[in-house]
SEVO-119680 format. One record per residue: residue in three letters; x, y, z of N, C-alpha, C, O in turn. Coordinates in steps of 0.1 Angstrom, whole numbers, plus 2048, in hexadecimal, padded with zeros to 3 digits. Each point is the difference from the previous one (the first is absolute). Example, Ala and Ser with C-alpha at 12.3 -4.5 7.8 and 13.67 -1.06 7.14 Angstrom:
// SEVO-119680
ALA8847C784E7F780C80080980C80080A800807SER7F280B7F280980B8007F880B80880580B801
// end
This chain:
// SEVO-119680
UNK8087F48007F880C80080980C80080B802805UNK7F08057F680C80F7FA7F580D8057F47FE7FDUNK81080F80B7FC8098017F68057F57F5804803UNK80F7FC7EF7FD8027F57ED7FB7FE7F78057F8UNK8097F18137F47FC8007F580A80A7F47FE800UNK8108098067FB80C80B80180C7F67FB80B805UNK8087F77F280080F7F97F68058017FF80A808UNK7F57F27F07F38028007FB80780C7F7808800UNK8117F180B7F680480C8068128077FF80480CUNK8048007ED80380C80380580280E7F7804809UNK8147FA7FA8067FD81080F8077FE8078007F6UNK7FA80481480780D80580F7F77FD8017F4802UNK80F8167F88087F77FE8067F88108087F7801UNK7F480E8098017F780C7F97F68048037F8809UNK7F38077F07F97F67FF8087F57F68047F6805UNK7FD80B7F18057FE7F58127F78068057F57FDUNK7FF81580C80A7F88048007F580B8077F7804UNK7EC80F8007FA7EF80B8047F57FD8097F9805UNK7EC8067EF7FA7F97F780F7F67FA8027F4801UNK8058157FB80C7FD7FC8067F38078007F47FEUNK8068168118017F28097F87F58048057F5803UNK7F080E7FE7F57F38048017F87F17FB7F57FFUNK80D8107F68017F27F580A7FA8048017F47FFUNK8078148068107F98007FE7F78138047F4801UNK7F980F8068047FB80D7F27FC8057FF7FC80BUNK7F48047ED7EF7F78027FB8088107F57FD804UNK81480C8057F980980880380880780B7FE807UNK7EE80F7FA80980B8047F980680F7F57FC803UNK81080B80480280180B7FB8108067FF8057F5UNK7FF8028107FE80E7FF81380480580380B7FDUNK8047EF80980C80280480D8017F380A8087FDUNK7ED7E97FB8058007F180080D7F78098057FAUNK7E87FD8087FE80E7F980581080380080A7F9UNK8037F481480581080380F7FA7FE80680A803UNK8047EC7FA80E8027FD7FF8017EF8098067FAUNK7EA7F57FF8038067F27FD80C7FF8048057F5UNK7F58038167FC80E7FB80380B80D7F9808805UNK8107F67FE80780980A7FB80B8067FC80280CUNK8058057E97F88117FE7EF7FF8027F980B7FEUNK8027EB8057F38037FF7FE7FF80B8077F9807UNK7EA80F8017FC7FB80F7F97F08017F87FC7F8UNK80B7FC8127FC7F38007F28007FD7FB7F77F9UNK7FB81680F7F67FF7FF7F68037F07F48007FDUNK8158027FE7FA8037F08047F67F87F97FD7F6UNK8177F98107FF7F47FC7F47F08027FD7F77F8UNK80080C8167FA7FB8057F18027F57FC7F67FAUNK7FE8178047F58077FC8007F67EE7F57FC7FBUNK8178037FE8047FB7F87FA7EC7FC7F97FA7F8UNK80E8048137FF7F28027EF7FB8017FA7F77FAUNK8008168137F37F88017F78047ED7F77F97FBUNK80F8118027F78007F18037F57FC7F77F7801UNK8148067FB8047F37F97F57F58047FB7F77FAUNK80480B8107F47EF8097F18077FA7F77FA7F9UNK80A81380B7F18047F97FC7FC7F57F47FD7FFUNK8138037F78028007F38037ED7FB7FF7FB7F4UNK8027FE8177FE7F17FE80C7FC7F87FE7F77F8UNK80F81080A80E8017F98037F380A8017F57FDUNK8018108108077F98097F67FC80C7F5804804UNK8147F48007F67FB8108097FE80A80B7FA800UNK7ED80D80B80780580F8007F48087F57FC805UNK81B7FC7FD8037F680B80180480C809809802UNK7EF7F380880680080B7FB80E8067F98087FAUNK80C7FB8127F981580880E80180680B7F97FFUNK7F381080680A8098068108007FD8048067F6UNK8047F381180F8017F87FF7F47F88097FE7F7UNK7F07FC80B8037F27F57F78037F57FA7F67FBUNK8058158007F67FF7F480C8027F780A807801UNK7F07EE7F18078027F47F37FF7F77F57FC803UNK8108097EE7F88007F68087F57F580C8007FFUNK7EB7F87F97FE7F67F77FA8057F07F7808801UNK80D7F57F57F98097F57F27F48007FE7F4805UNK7FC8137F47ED7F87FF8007F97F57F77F97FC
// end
């Protein structure tokens, strides 16, 4: 599965770089995601991720520090 397959869905290029990782490593982490995006506040990464679940992209493993995301 290749990013290239999310184009369509009009998703932010941080999103885009999620997505990225969740092909290469099958699940990403919100810890995962603030070391690919440094500069961003966690909570807008965070705000990021739950779209992605909104949107039926991904599905939320687990609550509190053990939550990881899975692509759908």
């Amino acid at each position: 599965k290749q990013v290239e397959a999310f184009r369509h869905l009009e998703l932010s290029s941080r999103q885009e770089q999620a997505l990225a990782y969740l092909i290469q490593h099958k699940r990403i982490t919100s810890r995962d995601y603030q070391e690919l995006c440094p500069e961003v506040h966690p909570e807008t990464l965070r705000r990021d991720l739950a779209d992605l679940v909104e949107r039926s992209i991904l599905i939320k493993v687990g609550d509190k520090r053990a939550t990881y995301y899975i692509l759908k």
